[in-house]
BAMARLO-109433 format. One record per residue (C-alpha): residue in one letter; residue number from 1; z, y, x. Coordinates in nm, 4 decimals, padded with zeros to 6 digits, always signed. Each point is the difference from the previous one (the first is absolute). Example, Ala and Ser with C-alpha at 12.3 -4.5 7.8 and 13.67 -1.06 7.14 Angstrom:
BAMARLO-109433
@residuo:A; num:1; Z:+00.7800; Y:-00.4500; X:+01.2300
@residuo:S; num:2; Z:-00.0660; Y:+00.3440; X:+00.1370
This chain:
BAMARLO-109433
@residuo:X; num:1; Z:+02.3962; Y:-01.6582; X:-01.5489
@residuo:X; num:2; Z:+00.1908; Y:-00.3266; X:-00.0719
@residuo:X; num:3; Z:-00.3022; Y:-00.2404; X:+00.0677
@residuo:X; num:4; Z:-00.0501; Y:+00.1986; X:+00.3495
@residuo:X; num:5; Z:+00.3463; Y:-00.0807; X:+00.0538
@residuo:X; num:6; Z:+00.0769; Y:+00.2951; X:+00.1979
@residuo:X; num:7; Z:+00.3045; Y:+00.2085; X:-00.0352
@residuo:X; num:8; Z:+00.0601; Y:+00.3729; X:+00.0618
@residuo:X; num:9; Z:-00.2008; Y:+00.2586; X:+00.2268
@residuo:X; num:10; Z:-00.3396; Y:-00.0020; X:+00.1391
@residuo:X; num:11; Z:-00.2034; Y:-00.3340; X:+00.0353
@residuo:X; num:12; Z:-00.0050; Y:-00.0457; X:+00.3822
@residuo:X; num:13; Z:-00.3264; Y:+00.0695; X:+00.1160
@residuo:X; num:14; Z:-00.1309; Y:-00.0464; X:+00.3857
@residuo:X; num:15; Z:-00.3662; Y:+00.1544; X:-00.0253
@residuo:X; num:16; Z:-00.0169; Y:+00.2516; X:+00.2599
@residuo:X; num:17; Z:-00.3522; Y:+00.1271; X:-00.0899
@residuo:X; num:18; Z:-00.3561; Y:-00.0510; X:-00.1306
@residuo:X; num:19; Z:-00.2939; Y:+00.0025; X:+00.2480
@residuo:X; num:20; Z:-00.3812; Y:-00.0094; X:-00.0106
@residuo:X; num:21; Z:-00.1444; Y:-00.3328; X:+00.0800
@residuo:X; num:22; Z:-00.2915; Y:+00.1148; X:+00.1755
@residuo:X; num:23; Z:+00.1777; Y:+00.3241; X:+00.1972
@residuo:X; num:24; Z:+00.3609; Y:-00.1272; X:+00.0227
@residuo:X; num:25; Z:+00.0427; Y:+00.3652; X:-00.1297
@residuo:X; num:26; Z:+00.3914; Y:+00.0461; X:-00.1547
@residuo:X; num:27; Z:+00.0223; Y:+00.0805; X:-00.3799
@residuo:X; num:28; Z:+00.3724; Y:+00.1036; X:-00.1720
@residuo:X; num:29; Z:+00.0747; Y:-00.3626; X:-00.1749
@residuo:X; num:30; Z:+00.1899; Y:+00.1893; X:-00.2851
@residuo:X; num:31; Z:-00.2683; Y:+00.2583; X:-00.1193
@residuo:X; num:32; Z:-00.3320; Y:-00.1049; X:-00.2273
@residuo:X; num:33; Z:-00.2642; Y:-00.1090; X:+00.1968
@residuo:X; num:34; Z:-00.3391; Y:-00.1857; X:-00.0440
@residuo:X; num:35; Z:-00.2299; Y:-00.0348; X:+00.3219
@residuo:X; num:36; Z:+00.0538; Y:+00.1376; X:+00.3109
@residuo:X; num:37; Z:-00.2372; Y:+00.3047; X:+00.1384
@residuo:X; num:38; Z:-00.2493; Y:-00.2778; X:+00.1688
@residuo:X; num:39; Z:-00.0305; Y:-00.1397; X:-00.3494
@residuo:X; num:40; Z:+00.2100; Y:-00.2936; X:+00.0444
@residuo:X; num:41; Z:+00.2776; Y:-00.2138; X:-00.1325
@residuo:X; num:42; Z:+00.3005; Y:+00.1095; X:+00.1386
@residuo:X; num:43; Z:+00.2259; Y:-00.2747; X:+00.1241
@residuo:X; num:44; Z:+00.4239; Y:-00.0158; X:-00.0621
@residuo:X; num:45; Z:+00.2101; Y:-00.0075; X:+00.3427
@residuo:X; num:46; Z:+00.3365; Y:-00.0982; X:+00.0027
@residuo:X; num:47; Z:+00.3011; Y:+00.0194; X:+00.2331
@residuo:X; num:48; Z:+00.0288; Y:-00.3728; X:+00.0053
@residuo:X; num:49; Z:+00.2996; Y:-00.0468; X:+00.2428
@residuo:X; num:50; Z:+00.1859; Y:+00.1865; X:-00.2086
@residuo:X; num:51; Z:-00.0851; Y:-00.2423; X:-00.2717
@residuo:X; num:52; Z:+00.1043; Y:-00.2706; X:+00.2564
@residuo:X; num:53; Z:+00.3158; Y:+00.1318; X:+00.0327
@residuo:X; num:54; Z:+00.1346; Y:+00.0875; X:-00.3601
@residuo:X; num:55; Z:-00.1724; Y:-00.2992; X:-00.1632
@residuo:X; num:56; Z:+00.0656; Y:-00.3335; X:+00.1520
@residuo:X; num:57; Z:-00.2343; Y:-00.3150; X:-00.1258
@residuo:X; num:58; Z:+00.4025; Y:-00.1324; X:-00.1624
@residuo:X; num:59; Z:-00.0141; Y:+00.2890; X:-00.1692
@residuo:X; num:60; Z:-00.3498; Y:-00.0328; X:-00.1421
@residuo:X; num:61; Z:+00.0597; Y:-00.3658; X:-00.0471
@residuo:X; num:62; Z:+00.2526; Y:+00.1121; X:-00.2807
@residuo:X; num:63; Z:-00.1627; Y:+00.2585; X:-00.1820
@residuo:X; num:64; Z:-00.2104; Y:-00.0900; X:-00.3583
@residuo:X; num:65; Z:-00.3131; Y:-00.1456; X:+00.0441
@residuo:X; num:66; Z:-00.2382; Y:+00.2941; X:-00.1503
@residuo:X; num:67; Z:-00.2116; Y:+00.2740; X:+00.2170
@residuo:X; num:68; Z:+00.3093; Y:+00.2678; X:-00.0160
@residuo:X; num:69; Z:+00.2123; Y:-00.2704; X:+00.2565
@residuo:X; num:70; Z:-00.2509; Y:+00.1913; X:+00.2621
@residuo:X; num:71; Z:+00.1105; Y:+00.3526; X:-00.0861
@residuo:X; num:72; Z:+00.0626; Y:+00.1290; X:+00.3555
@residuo:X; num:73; Z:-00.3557; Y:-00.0402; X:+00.0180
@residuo:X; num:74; Z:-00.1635; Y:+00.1953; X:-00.2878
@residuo:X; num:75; Z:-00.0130; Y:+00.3199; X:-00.0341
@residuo:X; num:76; Z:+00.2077; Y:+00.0749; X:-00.2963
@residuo:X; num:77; Z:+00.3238; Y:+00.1972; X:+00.0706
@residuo:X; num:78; Z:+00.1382; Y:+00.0640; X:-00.3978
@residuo:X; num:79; Z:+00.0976; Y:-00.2877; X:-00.1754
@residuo:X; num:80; Z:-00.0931; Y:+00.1791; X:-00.3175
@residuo:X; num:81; Z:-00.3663; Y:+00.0326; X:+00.1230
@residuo:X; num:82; Z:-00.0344; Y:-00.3918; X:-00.0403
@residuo:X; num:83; Z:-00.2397; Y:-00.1408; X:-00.1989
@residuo:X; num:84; Z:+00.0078; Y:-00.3428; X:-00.0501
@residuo:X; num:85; Z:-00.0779; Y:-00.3264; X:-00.2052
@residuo:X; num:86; Z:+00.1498; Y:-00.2496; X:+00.1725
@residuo:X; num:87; Z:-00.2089; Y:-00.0740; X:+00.2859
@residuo:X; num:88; Z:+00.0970; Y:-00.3397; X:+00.0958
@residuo:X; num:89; Z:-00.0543; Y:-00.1647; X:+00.3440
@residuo:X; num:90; Z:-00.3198; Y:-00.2343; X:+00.0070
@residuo:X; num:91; Z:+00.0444; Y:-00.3739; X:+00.1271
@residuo:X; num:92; Z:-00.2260; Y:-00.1137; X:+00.2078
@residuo:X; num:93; Z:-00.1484; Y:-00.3007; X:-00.1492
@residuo:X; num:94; Z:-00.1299; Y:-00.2955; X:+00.2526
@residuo:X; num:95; Z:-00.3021; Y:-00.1910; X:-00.0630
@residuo:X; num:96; Z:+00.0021; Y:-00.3293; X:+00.1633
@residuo:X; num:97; Z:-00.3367; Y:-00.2196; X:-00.1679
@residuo:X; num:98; Z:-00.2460; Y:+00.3240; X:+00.0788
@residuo:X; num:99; Z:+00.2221; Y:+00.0849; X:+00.3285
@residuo:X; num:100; Z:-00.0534; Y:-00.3993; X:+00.1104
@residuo:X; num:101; Z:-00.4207; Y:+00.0388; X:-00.1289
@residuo:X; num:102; Z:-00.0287; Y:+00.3459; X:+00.2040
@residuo:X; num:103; Z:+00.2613; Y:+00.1055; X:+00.2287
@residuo:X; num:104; Z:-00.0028; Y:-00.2872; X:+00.2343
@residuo:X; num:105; Z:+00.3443; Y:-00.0790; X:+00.0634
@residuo:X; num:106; Z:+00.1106; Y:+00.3210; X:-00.0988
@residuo:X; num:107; Z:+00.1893; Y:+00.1606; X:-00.3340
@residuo:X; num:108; Z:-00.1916; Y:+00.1937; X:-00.2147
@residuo:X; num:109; Z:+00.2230; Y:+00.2604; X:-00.3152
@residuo:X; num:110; Z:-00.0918; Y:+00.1850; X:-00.2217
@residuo:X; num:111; Z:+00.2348; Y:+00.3366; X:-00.1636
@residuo:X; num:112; Z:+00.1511; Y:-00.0155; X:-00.3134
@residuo:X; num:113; Z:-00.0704; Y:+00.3672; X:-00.1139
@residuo:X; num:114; Z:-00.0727; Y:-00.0986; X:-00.3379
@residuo:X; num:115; Z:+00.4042; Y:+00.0432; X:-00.0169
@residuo:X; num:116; Z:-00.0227; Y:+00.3531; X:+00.0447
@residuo:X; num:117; Z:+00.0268; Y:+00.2509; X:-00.3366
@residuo:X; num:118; Z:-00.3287; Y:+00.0686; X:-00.0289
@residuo:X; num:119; Z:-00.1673; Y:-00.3388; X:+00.1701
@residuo:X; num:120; Z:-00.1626; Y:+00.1505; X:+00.2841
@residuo:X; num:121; Z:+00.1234; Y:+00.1008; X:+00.4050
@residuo:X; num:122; Z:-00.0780; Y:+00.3825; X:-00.1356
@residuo:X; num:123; Z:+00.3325; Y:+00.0139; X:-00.1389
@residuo:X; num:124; Z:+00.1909; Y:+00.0124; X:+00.3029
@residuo:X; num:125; Z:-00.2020; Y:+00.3033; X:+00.1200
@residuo:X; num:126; Z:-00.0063; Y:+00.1616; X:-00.3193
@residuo:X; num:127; Z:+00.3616; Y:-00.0322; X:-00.0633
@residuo:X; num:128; Z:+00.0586; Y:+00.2372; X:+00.3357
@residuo:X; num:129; Z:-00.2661; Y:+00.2142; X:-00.0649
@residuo:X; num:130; Z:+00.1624; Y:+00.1012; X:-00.3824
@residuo:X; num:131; Z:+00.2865; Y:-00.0020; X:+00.1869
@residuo:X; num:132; Z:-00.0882; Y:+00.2603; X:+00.2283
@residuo:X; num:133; Z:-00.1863; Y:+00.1744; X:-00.2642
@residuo:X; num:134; Z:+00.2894; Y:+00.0916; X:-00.1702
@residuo:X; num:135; Z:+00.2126; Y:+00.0308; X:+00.2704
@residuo:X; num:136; Z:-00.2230; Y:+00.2699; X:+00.1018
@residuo:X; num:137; Z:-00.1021; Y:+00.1648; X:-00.3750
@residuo:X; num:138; Z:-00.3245; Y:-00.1494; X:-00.0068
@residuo:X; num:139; Z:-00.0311; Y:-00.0258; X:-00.3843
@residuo:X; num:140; Z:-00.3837; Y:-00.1266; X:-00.0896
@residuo:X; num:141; Z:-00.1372; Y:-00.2678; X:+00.2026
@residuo:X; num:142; Z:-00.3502; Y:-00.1069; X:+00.0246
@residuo:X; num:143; Z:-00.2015; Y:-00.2633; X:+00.2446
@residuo:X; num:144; Z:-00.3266; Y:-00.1571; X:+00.0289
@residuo:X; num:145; Z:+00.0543; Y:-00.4206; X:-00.0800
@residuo:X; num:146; Z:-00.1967; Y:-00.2820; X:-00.0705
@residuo:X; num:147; Z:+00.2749; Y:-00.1262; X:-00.1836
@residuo:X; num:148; Z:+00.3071; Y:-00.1324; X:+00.1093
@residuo:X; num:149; Z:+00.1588; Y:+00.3419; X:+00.1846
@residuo:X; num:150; Z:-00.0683; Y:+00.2137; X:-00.3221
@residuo:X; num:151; Z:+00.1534; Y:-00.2242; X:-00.2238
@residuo:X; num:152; Z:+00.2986; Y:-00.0570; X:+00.2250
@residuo:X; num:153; Z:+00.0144; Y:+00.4042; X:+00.0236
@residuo:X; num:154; Z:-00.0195; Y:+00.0139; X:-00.3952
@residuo:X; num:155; Z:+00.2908; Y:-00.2162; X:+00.0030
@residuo:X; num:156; Z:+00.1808; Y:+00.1634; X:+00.2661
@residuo:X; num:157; Z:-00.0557; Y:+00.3517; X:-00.1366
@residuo:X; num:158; Z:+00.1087; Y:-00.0783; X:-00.3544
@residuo:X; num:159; Z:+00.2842; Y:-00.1449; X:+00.1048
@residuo:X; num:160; Z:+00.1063; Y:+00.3210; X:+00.1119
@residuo:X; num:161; Z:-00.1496; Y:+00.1754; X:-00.2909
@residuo:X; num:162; Z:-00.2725; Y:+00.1895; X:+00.1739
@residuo:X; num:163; Z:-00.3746; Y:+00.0428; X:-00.0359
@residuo:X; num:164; Z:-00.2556; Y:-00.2167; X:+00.2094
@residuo:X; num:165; Z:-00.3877; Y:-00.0326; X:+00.0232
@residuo:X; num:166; Z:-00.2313; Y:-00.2374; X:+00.1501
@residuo:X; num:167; Z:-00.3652; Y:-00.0457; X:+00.0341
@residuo:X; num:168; Z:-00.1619; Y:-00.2952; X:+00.0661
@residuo:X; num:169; Z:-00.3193; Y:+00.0479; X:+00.0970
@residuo:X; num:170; Z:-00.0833; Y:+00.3631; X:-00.1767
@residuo:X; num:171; Z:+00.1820; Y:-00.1318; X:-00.2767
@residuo:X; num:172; Z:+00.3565; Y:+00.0383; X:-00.1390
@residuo:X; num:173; Z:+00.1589; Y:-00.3417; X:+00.0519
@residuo:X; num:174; Z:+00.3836; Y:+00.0414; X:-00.0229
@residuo:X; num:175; Z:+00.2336; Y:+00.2695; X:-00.1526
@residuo:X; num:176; Z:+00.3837; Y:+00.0310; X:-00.0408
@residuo:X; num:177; Z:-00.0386; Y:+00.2596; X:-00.3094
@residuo:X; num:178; Z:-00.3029; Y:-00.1115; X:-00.1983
């Protein structure tokens, strides 16, 4: 896990818990889930002054500049149950003739996410969520896309050599094994 740049043991995680976003119900944050009873996404919940106290901003400040410099706050507790690509941070990219036409005085940016593996924000997400797949023995994957999530799980999920399905729109759009 060289690129992760983390050494030894457990990743340091400080999610305490999933809950429902509607109820406020309490969900086990290390066990397979999808939505809660009410039918809803369930929300992470984190024990954020402990973050405050083992991670100070110097800290952060130092680490490499890709989505893993976060990792007390995802969910992933194995190194080995990484996936990744390479997920970059984005720059934010300032626009100054549109922001001085529109924004009246004020700034107007746009995010780079073209930077990212597979050129779209879904690979972030979809990064954690093969991630946590394996970490938990998930070993097929499948979504409904338009586009951009499916491919990014394609890419995700054959990066860890496992089988993924999308639809988009009743039909199959994006596969890992195909």
């Amino acid at each position: 896990m060289a690129e992760h740049h983390w050494t030894g043991g457990d990743l340091p995680t400080f999610v305490t818990h999933l809950e429902c976003s509607l109820t406020g119900e309490r969900y086990p944050a290390d066990t397979l889930q999808t939505l809660s009873k009410a039918g809803r996404p369930l929300l992470v919940r984190y024990d954020l002054d402990g973050v405050r106290r083992a991670l100070p901003r110097e800290a952060l400040a130092t680490r490499p500049q890709t989505l893993w410099r976060y990792r007390e706050l995802l969910p992933v507790r194995r190194p080995e149950n990484v996936v990744s690509l390479g997920e970059v941070m984005t720059p934010l990219i300032p626009l100054p003739r549109i922001a001085a036409r529109l924004a009246r005085g004020g700034e107007i940016l746009v995010k780079d996410e073209g930077r990212l593996p597979t050129g779209s924000f879904k690979a972030r997400g979809l990064a954690l969520a093969v991630s946590m797949a394996k970490e938990l023995g998930v070993g097929t994957m499948a979504m409904p896309t338009n586009g951009n999530a499916g491919a990014a799980m394609a890419a995700y999920c054959s990066r860890r050599s496992t089988s993924a399905r999308s639809r988009c729109r009743g039909r199959r759009c994006c596969s890992s094994t195909d």
